[in-house]
Short mmCIF file of the C-alpha atoms (twelve columns), coordinates in Angstrom:
data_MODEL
# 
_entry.id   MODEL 
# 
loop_
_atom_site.group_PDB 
_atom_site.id 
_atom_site.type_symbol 
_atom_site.label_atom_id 
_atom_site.label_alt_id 
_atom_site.label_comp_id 
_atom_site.label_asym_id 
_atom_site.label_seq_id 
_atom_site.Cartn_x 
_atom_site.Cartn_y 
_atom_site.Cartn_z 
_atom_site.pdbx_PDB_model_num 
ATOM 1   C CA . UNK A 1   71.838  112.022 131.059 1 
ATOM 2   C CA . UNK A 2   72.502  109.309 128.515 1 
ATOM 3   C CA . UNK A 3   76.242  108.566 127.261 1 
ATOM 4   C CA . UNK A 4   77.140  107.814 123.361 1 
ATOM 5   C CA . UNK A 5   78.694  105.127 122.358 1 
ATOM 6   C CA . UNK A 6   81.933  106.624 121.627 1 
ATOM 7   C CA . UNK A 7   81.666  108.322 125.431 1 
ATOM 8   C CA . UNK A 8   81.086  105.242 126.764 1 
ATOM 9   C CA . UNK A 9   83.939  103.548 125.104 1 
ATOM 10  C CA . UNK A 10  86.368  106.318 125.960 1 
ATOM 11  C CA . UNK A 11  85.106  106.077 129.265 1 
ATOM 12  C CA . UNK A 12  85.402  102.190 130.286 1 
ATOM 13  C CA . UNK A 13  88.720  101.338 127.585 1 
ATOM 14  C CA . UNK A 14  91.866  101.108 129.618 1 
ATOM 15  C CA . UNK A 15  94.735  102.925 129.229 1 
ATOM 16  C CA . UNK A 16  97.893  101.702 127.084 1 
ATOM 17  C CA . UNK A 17  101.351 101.829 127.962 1 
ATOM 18  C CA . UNK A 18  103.705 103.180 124.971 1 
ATOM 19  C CA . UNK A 19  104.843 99.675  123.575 1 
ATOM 20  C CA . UNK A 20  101.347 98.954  123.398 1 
ATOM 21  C CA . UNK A 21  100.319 101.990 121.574 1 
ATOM 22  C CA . UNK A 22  103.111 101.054 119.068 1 
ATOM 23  C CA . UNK A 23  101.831 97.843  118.132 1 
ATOM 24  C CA . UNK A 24  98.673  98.723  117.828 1 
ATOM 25  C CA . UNK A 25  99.731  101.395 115.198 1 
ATOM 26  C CA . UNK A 26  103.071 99.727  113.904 1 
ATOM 27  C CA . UNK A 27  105.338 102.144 114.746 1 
ATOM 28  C CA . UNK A 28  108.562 101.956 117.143 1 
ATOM 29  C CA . UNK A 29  108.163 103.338 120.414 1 
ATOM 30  C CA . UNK A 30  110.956 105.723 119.523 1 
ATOM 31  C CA . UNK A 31  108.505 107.119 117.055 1 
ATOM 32  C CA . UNK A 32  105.909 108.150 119.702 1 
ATOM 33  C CA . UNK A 33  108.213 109.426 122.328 1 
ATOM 34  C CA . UNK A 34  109.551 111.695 119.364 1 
ATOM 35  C CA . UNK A 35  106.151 112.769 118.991 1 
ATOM 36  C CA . UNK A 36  105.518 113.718 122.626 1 
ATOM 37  C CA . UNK A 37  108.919 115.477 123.092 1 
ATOM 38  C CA . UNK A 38  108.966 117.661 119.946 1 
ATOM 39  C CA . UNK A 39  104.844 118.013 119.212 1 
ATOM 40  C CA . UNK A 40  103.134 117.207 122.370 1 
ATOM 41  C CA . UNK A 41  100.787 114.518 120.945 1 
ATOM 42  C CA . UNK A 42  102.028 112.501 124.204 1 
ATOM 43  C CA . UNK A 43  100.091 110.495 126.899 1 
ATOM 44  C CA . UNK A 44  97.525  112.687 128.976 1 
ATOM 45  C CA . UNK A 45  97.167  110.273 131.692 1 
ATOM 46  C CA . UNK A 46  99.160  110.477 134.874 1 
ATOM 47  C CA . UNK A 47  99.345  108.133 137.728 1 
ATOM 48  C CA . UNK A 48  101.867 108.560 140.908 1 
ATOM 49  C CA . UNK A 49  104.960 106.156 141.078 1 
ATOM 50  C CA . UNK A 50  103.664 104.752 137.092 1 
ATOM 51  C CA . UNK A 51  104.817 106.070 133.775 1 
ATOM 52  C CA . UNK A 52  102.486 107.905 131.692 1 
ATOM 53  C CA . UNK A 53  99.578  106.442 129.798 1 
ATOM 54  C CA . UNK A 54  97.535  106.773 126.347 1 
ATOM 55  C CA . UNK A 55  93.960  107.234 127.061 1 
ATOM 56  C CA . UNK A 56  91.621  106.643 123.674 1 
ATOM 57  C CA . UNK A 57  91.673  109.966 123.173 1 
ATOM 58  C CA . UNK A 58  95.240  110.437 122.953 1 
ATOM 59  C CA . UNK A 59  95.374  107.246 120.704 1 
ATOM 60  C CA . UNK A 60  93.228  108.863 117.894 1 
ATOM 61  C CA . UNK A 61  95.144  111.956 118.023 1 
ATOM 62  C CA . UNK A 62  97.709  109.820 117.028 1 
ATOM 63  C CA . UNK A 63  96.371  107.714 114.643 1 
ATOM 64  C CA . UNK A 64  95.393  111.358 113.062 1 
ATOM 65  C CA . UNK A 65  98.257  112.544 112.752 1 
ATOM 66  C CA . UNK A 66  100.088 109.462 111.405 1 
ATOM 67  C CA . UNK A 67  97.382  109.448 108.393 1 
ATOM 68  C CA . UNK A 68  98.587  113.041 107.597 1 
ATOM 69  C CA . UNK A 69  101.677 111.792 108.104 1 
ATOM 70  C CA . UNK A 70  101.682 109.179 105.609 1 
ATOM 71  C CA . UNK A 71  99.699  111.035 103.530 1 
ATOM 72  C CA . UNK A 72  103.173 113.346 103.384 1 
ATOM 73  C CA . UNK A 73  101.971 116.047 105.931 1 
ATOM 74  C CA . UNK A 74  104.978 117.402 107.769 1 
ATOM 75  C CA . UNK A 75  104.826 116.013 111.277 1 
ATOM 76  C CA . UNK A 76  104.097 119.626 112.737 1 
ATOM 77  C CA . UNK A 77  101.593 120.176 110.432 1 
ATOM 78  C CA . UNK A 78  100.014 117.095 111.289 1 
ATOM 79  C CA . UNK A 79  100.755 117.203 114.958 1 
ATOM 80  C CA . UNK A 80  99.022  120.360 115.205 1 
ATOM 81  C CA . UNK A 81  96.183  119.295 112.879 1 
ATOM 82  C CA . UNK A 82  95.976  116.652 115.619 1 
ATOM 83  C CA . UNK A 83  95.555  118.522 118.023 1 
ATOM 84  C CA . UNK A 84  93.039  121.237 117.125 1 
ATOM 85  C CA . UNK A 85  91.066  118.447 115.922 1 
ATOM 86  C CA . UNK A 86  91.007  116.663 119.466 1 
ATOM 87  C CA . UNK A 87  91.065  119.502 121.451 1 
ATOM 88  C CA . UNK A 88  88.115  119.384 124.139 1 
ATOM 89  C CA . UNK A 89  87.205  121.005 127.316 1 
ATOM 90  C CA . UNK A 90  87.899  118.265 129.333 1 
ATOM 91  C CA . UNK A 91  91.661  117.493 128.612 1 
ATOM 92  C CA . UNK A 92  92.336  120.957 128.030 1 
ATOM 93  C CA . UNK A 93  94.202  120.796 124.885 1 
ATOM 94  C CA . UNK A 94  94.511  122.795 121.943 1 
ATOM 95  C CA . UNK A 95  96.700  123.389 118.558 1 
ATOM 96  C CA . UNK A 96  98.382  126.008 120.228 1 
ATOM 97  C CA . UNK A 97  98.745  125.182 123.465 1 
ATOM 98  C CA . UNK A 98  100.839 121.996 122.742 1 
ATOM 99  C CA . UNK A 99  103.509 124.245 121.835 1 
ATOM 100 C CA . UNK A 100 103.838 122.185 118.422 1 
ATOM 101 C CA . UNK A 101 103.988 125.695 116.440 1 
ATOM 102 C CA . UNK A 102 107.469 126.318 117.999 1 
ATOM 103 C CA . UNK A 103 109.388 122.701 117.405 1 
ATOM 104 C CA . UNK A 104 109.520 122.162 114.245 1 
ATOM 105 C CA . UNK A 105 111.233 118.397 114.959 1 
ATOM 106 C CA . UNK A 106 114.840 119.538 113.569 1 
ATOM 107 C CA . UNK A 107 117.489 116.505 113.238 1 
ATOM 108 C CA . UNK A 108 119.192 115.836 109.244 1 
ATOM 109 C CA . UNK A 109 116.804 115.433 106.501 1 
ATOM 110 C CA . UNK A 110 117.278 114.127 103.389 1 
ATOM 111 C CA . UNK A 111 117.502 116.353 100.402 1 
ATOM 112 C CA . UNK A 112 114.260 116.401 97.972  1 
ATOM 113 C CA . UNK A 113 113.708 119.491 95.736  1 
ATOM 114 C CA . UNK A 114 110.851 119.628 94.327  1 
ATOM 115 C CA . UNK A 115 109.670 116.027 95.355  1 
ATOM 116 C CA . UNK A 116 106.070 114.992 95.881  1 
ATOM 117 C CA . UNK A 117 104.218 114.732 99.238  1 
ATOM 118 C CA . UNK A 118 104.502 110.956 98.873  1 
ATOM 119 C CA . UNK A 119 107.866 111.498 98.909  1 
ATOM 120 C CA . UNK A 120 108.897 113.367 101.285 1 
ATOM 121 C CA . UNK A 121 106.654 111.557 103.399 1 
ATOM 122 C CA . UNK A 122 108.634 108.260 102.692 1 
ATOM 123 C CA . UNK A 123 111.800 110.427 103.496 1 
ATOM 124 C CA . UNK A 124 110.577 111.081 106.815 1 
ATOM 125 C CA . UNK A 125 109.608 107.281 107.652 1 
ATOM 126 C CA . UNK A 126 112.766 105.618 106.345 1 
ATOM 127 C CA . UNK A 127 114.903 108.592 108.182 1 
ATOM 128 C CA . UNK A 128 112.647 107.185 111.746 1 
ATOM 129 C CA . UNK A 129 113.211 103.667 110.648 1 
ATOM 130 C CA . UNK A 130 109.458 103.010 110.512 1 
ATOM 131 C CA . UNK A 131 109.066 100.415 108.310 1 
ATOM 132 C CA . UNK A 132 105.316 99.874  108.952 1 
ATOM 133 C CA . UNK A 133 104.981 103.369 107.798 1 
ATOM 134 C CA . UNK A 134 107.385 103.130 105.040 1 
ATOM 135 C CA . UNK A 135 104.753 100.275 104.202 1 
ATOM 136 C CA . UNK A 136 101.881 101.722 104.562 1 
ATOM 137 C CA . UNK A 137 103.307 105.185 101.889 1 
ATOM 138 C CA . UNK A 138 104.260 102.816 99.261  1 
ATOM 139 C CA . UNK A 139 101.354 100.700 99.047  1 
ATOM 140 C CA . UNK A 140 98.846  103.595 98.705  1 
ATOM 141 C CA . UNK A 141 101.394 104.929 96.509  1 
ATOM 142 C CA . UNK A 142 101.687 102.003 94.327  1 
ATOM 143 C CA . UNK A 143 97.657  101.700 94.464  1 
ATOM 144 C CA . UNK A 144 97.344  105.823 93.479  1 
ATOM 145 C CA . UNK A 145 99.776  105.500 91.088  1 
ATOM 146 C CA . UNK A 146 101.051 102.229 89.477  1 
ATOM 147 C CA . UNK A 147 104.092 101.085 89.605  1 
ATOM 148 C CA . UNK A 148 105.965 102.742 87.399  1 
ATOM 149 C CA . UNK A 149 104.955 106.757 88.539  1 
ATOM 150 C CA . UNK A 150 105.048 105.505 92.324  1 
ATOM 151 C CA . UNK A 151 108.910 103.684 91.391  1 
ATOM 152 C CA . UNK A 152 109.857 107.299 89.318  1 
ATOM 153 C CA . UNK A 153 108.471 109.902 91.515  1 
ATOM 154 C CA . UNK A 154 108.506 108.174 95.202  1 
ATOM 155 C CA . UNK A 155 110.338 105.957 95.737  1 
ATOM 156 C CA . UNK A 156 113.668 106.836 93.575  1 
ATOM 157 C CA . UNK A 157 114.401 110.114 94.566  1 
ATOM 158 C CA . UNK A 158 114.117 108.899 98.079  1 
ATOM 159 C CA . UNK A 159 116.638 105.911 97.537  1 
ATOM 160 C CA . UNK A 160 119.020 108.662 95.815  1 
ATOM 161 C CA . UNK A 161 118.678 110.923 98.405  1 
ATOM 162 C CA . UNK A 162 119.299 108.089 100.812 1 
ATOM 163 C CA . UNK A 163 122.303 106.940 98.453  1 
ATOM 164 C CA . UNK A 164 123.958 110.507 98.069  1 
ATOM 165 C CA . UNK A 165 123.585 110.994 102.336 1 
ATOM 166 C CA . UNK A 166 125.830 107.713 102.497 1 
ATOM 167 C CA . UNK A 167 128.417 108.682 99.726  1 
ATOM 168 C CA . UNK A 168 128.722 112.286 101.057 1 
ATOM 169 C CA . UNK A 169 128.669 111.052 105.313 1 
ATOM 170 C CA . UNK A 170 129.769 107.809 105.102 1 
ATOM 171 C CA . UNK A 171 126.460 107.031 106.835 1 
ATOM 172 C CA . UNK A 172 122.975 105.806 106.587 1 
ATOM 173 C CA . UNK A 173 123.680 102.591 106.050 1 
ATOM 174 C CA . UNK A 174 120.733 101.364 108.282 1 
ATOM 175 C CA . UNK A 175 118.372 103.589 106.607 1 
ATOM 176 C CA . UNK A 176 119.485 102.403 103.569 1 
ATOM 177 C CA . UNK A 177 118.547 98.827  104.434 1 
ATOM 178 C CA . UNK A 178 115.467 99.272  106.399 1 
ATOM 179 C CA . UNK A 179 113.783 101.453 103.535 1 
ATOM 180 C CA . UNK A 180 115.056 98.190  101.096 1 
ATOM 181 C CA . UNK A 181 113.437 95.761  103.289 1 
ATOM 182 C CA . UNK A 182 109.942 98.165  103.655 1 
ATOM 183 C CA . UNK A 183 110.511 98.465  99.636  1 
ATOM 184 C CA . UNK A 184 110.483 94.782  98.336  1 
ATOM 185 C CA . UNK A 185 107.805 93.729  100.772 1 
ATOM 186 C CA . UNK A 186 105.419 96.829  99.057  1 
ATOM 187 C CA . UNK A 187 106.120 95.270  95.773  1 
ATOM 188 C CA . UNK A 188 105.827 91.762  96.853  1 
ATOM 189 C CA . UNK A 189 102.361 92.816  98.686  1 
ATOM 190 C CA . UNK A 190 101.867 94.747  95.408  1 
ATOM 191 C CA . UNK A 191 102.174 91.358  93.104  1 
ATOM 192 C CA . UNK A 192 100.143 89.307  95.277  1 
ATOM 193 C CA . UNK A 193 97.417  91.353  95.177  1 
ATOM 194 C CA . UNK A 194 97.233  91.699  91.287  1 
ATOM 195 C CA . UNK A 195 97.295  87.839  90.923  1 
ATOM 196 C CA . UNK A 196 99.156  87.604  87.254  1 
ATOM 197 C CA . UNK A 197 99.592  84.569  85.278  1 
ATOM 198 C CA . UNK A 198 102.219 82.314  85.064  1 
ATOM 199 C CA . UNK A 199 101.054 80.633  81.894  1 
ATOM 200 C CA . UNK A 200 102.370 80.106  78.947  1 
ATOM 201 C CA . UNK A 201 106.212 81.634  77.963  1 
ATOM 202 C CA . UNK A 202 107.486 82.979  81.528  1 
ATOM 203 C CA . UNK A 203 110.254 86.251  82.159  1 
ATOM 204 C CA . UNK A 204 113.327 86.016  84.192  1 
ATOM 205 C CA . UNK A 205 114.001 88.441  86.051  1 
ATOM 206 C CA . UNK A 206 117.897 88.513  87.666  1 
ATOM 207 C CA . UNK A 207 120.612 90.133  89.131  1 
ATOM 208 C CA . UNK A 208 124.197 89.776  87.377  1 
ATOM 209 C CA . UNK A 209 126.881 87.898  89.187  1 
ATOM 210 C CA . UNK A 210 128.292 89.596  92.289  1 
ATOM 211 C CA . UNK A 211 125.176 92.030  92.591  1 
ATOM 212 C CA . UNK A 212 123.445 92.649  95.627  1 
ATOM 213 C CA . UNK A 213 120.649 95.237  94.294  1 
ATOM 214 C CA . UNK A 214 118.112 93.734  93.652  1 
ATOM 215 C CA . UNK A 215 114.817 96.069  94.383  1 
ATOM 216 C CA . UNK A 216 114.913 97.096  90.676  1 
ATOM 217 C CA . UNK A 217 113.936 93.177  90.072  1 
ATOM 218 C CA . UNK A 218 111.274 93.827  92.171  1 
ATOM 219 C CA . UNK A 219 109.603 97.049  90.411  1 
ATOM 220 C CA . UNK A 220 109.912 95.363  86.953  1 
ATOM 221 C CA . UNK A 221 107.360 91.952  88.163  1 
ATOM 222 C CA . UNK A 222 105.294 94.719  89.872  1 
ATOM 223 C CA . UNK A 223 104.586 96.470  86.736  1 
ATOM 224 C CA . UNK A 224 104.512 93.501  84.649  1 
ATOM 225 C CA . UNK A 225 101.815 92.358  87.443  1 
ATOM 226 C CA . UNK A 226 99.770  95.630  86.337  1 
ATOM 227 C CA . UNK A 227 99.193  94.278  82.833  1 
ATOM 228 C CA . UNK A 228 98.983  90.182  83.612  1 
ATOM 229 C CA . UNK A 229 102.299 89.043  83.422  1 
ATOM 230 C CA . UNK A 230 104.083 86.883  86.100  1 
ATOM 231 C CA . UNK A 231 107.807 86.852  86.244  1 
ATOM 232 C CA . UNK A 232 110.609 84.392  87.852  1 
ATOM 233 C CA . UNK A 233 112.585 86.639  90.230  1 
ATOM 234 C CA . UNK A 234 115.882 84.668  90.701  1 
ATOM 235 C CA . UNK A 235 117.502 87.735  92.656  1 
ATOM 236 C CA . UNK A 236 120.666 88.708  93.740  1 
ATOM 237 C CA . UNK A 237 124.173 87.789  92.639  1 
ATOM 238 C CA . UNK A 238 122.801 85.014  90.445  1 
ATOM 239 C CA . UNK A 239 125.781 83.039  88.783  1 
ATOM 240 C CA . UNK A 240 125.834 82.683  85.153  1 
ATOM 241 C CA . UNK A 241 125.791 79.145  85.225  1 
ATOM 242 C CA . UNK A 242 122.583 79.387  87.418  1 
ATOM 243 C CA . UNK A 243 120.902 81.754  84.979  1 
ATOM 244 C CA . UNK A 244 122.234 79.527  82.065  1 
ATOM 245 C CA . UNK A 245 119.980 76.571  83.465  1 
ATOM 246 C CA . UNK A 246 117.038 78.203  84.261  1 
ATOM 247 C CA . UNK A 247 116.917 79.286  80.933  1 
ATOM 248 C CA . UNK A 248 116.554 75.828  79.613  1 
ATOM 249 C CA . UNK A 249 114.458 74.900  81.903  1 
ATOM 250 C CA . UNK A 250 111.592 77.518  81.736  1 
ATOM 251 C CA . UNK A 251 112.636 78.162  78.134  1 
ATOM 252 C CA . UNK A 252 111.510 81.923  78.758  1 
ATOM 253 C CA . UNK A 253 110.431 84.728  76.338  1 
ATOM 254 C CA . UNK A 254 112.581 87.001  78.306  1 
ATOM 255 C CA . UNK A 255 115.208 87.860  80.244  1 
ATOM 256 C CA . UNK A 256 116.323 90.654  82.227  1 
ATOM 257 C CA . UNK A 257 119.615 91.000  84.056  1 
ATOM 258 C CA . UNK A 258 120.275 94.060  85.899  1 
ATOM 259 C CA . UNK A 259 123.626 95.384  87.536  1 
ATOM 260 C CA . UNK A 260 124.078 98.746  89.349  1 
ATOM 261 C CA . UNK A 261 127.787 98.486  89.098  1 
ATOM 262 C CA . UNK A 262 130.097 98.555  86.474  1 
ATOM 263 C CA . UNK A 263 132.089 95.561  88.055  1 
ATOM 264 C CA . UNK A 264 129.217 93.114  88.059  1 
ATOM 265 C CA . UNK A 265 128.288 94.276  84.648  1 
ATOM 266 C CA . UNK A 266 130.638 91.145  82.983  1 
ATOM 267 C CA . UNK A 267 128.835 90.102  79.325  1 
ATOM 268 C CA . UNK A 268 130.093 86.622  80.462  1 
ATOM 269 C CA . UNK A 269 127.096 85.937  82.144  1 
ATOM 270 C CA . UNK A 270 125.885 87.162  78.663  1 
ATOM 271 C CA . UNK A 271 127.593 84.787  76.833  1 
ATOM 272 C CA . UNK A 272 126.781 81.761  78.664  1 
ATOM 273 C CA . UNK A 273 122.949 81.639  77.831  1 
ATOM 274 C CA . UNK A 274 121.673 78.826  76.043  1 
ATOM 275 C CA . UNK A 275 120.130 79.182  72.503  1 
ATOM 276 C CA . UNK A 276 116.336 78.398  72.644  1 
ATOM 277 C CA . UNK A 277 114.211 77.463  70.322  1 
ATOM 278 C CA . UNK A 278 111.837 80.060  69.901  1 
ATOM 279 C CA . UNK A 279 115.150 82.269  71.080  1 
ATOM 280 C CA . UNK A 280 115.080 83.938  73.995  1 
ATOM 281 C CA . UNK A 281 115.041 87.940  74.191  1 
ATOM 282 C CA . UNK A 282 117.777 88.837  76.444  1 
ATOM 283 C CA . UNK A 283 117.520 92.603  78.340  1 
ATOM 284 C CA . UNK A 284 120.104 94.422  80.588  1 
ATOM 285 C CA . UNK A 285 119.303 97.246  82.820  1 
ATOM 286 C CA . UNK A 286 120.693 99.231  85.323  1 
ATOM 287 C CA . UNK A 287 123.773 101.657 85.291  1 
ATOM 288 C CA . UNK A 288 126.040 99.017  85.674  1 
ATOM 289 C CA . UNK A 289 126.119 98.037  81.616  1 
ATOM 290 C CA . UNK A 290 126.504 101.744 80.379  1 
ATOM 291 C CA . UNK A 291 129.951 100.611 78.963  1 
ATOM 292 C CA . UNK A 292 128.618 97.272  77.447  1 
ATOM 293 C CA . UNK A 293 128.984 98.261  73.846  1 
ATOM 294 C CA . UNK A 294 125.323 98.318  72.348  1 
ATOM 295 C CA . UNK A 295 126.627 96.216  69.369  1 
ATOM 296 C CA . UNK A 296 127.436 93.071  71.959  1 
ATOM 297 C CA . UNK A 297 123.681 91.591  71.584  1 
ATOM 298 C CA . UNK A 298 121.436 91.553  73.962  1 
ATOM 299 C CA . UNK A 299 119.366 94.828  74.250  1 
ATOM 300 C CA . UNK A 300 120.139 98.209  76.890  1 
ATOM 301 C CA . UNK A 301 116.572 99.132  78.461  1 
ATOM 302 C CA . UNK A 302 117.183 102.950 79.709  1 
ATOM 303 C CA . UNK A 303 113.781 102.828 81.820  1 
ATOM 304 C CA . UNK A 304 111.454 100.676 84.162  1 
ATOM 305 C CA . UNK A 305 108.841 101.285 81.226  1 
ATOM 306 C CA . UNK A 306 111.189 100.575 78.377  1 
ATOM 307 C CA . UNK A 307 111.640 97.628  80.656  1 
ATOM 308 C CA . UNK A 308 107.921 96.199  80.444  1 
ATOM 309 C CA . UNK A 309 107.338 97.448  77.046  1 
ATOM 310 C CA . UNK A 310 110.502 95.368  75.905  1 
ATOM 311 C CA . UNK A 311 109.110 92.064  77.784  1 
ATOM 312 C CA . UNK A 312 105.134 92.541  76.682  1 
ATOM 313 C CA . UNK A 313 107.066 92.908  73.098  1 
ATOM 314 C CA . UNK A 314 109.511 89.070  73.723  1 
ATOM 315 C CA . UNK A 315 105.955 87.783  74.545  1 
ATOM 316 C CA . UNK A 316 103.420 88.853  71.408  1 
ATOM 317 C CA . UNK A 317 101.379 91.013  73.470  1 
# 
């Protein structure tokens, strides 16, 4: 009797440990000991005195069920999808024999009414602190959607839900900074894909004095990526007499300065740019300026689109 090719392979390819399962996916071992406790997608392999193994099989169940996963399938839902796909005679394994219709994983969630797929899908990921995953959400998200729809309807209600677990628990605090990291590196990734040009008048992007948040920096090049635009991210808790010099030096079209708190929203940082010759258009964003009077000068941008449509205006476009 001949053997396919797939047969063969599962046949002669050795069995993996869990840590080497995980790097082969990019996921913590945590995340796939999870998985076999609560859903049974777990190593079918058993050898006396030796911990358990993942035999090819049981590595695409779970690279199954983490596509679903990302793709914002609840991990039960996927787990048994998983499953009933895999299930064969010979490791004697179905959807509801697992026993993943009864756990339904438990643990604190974050709260998302009415959020997408995407999501809660991200929810789930930044709550495991799988940043590969996290990854892996956002750039198809960014890719499906754009920047701006992935920032409004993925990824913010996630970092307020994230935001409103820490204020109301006092913790979180590791999510919070592990779904930052897996954020900035999507956008980054996002930017260097799209290429844009640095030519001609440049934008400044930058983070008032004494401000650490700077992901919002980070949303605004991706989008002005989208349409051709480079920007100068200067980041975090920029000093005004560091913003004042790069302005002369790049002479830019635009600048944004963005503070999430109302004590790094101080115009002095304002007030310190240079005049340029042809003058500068000077932005602020973020809730941290809501009680900069709008009469002070430089112009309040309520939106990551008002954002871009504000810069694309500063440079003729």
């Amino acid at each position: 009797m001949t053997t396919s090719g797939s047969e063969a392979w599962a046949a002669e390819a050795p069995s993996l440990t869990v840590s080497a399962v995980a790097r082969r996916m990019g996921v913590a071992p945590a995340t796939l000991r999870t998985w076999d406790r609560r859903y049974g997608v777990g190593p079918s392999e058993h050898s006396p005195g030796a911990h358990r193994r993942y035999t090819p099989a049981d590595v695409s169940r779970l690279e199954h069920m983490r596509r679903l996963v990302i793709d914002g399938v609840p991990p039960a839902d996927a787990a048994r999808a998983a499953l009933a796909l895999a299930a064969s005679p010979e490791d004697g394994r179905t959807g509801t024999d697992s026993g993943a219709g009864s756990r339904t994983g438990g643990g604190n969630v974050l709260a998302l009414p009415g959020s997408s797929p995407q999501a809660r899908g991200l929810a789930r990921a930044a709550q495991a602190l799988d940043q590969a995953a996290c990854q892996a959400i956002l750039t198809k998200a960014l890719a499906d959607l754009g920047t701006i729809r992935a920032w409004n309807e993925v990824l913010v209600p996630v970092l307020n839900a994230v935001g409103d677990k820490w204020r109301e628990t006092g913790r979180g605090v590791e999510i919070e900074h592990s779904l930052s990291a897996a954020v900035q590196d999507s956008l980054a990734g996002r930017i260097r894909s799209l290429a844009p040009s640095t030519e001609g008048r440049t934008v400044i992007l930058a983070c008032a004095p004494g401000e650490q948040h700077a992901l919002p920096l980070w949303a605004v090049s991706a989008a002005l990526a989208e349409i051709g635009v480079g920007a100068r991210i200067l980041g975090a808790n920029l000093p005004d007499d560091a913003l004042a010099s790069a302005v002369r030096r790049l002479g830019p079209a635009a600048v944004l300065v963005w503070s999430q708190m109302e004590e790094t929203a101080d115009p002095r940082a304002l007030a310190s740019l240079p005049a340029t010759r042809p003058p500068v258009t000077v932005l602020i964003a973020g809730p941290g300026w809501r009680t900069l009077n709008d009469a002070a000068g430089p112009v309040r941008v309520g939106g990551l689109q008002e954002a871009v449509d504000r810069i694309r205006h500063a440079l003729g476009r």
